[in-house]
N, C-alpha and C positions, 0 to 999 in steps of 0.2 A: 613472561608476558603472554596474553592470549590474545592471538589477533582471529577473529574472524570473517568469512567470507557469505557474503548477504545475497540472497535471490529471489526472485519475483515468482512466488504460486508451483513449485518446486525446486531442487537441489538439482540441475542438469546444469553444466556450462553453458548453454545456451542461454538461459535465463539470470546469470550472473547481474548482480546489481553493483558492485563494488565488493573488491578484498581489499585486505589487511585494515579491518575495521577494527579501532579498539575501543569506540565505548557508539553506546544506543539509546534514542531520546524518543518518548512519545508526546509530541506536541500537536494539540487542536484537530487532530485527524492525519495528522503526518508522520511520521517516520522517519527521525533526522539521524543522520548516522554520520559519525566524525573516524576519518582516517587515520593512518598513521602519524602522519604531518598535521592533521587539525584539520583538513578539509572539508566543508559542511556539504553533506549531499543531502537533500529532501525530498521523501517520496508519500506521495498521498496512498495509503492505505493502515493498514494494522499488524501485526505481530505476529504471527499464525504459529509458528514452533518456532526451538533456540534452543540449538543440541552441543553443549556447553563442551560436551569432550571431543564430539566429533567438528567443531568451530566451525559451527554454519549456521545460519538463522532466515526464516522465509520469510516475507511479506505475501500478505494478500493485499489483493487491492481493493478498494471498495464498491460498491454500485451505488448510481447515483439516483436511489428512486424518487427521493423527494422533486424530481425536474420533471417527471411522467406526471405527476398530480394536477398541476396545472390545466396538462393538454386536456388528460380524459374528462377535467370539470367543461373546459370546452367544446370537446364533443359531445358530450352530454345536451350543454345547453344546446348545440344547434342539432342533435337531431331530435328533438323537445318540439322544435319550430315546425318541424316537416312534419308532418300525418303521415 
């Protein structure tokens, strides 16, 4: 059985997301990742590497640029207003 051990944006202990993961889902922008025992962990991001012999897999996470669009159309408008 291959169990691997899953980490956020490198492979350092420090950034550990969950071990003895045995299987990997990509759902709607997430990252669901089931344990040994079936436990659901979900993480918003993507995929980034998944080093099958060395049994480790990274996640990136993603950036939320679509939420800055908004602001910059409203500044826009209001420095439009001022001369």
């Amino acid at each position: 059985m291959c169990l691997s051990n899953v980490y956020e944006n490198s492979v350092e202990q420090k950034n550990l997301i969950l071990s003895n993961v045995q299987r990997i889902d990509c759902k709607d922008g997430f990252v669901v990742l089931y344990d040994l025992f079936e436990r659901e962990t979900r993480v918003e991001g993507r995929l980034a590497t998944i080093d099958l012999v060395g049994n480790t897999a990274v996640i990136v996470k993603m950036l939320r640029v679509i939420m800055i669009a908004p602001l910059l159309i409203c500044l826009g408008f209001w420095l439009n207003r001022f001369p």
